[in-house]
N, C-alpha and C positions, 0 to 999 in steps of 0.2 A: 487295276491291272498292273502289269509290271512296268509298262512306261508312263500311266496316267497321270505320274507326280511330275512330268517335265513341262517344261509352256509346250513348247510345237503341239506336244501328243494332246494337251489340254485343249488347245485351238479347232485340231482335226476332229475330239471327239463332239465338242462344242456344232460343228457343223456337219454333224453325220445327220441324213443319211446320203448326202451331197457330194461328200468327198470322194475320190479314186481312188482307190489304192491297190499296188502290187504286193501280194505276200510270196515273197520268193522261198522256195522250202515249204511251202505250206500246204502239203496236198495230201501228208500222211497221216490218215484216218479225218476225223472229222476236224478241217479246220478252225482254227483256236482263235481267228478274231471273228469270223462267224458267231461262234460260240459266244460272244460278247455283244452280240447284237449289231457290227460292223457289216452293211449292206454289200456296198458296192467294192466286195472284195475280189479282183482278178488272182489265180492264183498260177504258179510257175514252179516247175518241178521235173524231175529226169523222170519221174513217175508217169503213165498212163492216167492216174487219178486226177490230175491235175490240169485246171480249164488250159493252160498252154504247157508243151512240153517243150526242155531247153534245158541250158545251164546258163549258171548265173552272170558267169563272165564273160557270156557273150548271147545278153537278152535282146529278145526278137523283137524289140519295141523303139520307134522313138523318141528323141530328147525329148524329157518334160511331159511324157503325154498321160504322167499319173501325180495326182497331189502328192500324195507318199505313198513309202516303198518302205517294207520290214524285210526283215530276215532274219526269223526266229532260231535260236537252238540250229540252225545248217551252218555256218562259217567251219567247223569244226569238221565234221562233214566231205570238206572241199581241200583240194593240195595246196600247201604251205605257199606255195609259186603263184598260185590263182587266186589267194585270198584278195588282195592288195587290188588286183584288178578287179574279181566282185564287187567292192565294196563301191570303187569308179563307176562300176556300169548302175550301181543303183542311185548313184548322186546325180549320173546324166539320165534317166529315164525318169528323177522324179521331182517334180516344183517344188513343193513347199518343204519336208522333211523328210529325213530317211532314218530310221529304228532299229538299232543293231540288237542282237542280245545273244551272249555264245556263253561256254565254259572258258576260264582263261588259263592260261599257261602257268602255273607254280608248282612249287614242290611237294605243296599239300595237297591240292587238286590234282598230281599225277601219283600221286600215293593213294589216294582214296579211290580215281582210278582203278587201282590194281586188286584194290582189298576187294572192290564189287568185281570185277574181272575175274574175278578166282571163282566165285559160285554163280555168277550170272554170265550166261553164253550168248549175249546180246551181240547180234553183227553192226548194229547202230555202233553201240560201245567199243568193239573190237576197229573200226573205221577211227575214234578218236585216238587207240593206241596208234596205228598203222599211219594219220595223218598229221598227229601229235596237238593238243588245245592250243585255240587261240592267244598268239601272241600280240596283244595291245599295242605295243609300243609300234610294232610296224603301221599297224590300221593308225595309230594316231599320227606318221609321218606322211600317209599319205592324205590324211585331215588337214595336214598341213600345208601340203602342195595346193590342195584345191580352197581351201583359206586364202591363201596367197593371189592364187587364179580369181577373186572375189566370189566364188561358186558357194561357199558354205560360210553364213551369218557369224554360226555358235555351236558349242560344240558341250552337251551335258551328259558327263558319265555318271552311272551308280550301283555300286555293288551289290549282288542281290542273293537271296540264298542262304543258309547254315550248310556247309558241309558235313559233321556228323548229322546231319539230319537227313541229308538225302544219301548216304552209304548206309544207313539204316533200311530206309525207305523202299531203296531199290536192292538190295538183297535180302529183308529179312524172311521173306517170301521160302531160302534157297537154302538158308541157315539158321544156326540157332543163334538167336539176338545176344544171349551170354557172351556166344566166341565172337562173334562180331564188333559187337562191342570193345573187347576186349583187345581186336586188331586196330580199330579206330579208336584208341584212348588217347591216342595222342591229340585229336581235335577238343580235349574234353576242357569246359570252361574255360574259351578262346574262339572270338569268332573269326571264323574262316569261311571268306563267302565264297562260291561256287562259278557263281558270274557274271559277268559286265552287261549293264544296257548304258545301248548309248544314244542319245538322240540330238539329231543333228539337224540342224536349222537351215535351210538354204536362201537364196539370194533367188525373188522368185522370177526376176526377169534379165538380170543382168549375169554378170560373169562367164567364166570360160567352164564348158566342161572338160 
C-alpha cells in the first residue's frame, strides 16, 4: 500500500487486527483501509456515511485514544488556515503514528490541475482549485513545533505517483487521449509525482500535545 514501505505503518500492519485507528476523510464510498483488510477502522467525516460526523480540526475524540490516525487524499479538501491545525488534532488523538498523504502544491501539479479541470466537472477537484494543494513546507513547520514539544519521534516523507499518468487517467474517459496528451506533453519523460505521504512517528507516552 502507499504507506507500507515506512517502519511506523510496517509496525501497525504487523499488529492488526489489534490496532485502533482513525481515518479521518475516509467515509467516501467504500473505505480504503478497509479495503486492505484493516479491522478496527473508526472512521470521521462531514459526511453522514461516516461512523462519527465532524471536522478535522476540531475532532470529537480524546488525547491518544487511537493507535494511529490517517488522512487520506482530504488535507486538500480543507482551508489553507485549518490545514496546520488538522494535522495537530491528529498528532493529539493518536499514540503511536499519524499518516498523511495529499496532492502537493507545485507548478506541474496546478497545471495538470487545470488540463483535467477543463473536461472533468469533478466538485472533489473544483474544491482543490477553490482551496489550492497542499503546501508541505507549512505541515512540516508545524512537524517541527511538536518535534520540539517531544510529541513526534521521526518524521518519513515519500513521493508518490506519475503525474502524466494520473491527467490521463482521470480525463481520458471525457476526451480524446491524442489532445490530451498533447496538453500534458510537457510531463513527458520526467517524473513528476503528484503526492506526499508522510508518516510520522510519535512519542507514545511522553510529550506535549
Amino acid at each position: 500500500s502507499t504507506l507500507s514501505s515506512s517502519s511506523a505503518a510496517s509496525d501497525v500492519y504487523k499488529r492488526q487486527p489489534e490496532c485502533r485507528i482513525l481515518d479521518a476523510g475516509g467515509a467516501t464510498g467504500d473505505n480504503l483501509l478497509r479495503q486492505f483488510g484493516i479491522q478496527q477502522v473508526v472512521t470521521l467525516d462531514v459526511l453522514p456515511t461516516a461512523d462519527v460526523t465532524g471536522q478535522i480540526p476540531n475532532l470529537p475524540f480524546r488525547d491518544r485514544s487511537f493507535d494511529v490516525a490517517t488522512c487520506i487524499d482530504t488535507l486538500e479538501h480543507i482551508p489553507p488556515d485549518h490545514r496546520k491545525k488538522s494535522v495537530e488534532e491528529l498528532i493529539r488523538v493518536a499514540r503511536e503514528a499519524v499518516f498523511l498523504v495529499a496532492p502537493f502544491n507545485s507548478e506541474e501539479n496546478n497545471r495538470a490541475e487545470e488540463i483535467v479541470l477543463k473536461y472533468v466537472k469533478d466538485p472533489f477537484l473544483f474544491e482543490h482549485r477553490r482551496y489550492g494543494l497542499v503546501r508541505f513546507d507549512e505541515i512540516d513547520a508545524c512537524l517541527d513545533r511538536s518535534t520540539k514539544k517531544g510529541r513526534v519521534q521521526s518524521v518519513e516523507k515519500v513521493y508518490l505517483d506519475d503525474l502524466l499518468t494520473w491527467v490521463m487517467t482521470m480525463a481520458k474517459d471525457h476526451v480524446d487521449e491524442s489532445i490530451l496528451y498533447q496538453e500534458a506533453f510537457f510531463l513527458e519523460n520526467r517524473f513528476c509525482p503528484r503526492r506526499i505521504a508522510v508518516s510520522i512517528s510519535l512519542n507514545h507516552s511522553g510529550g506535549e500535545n
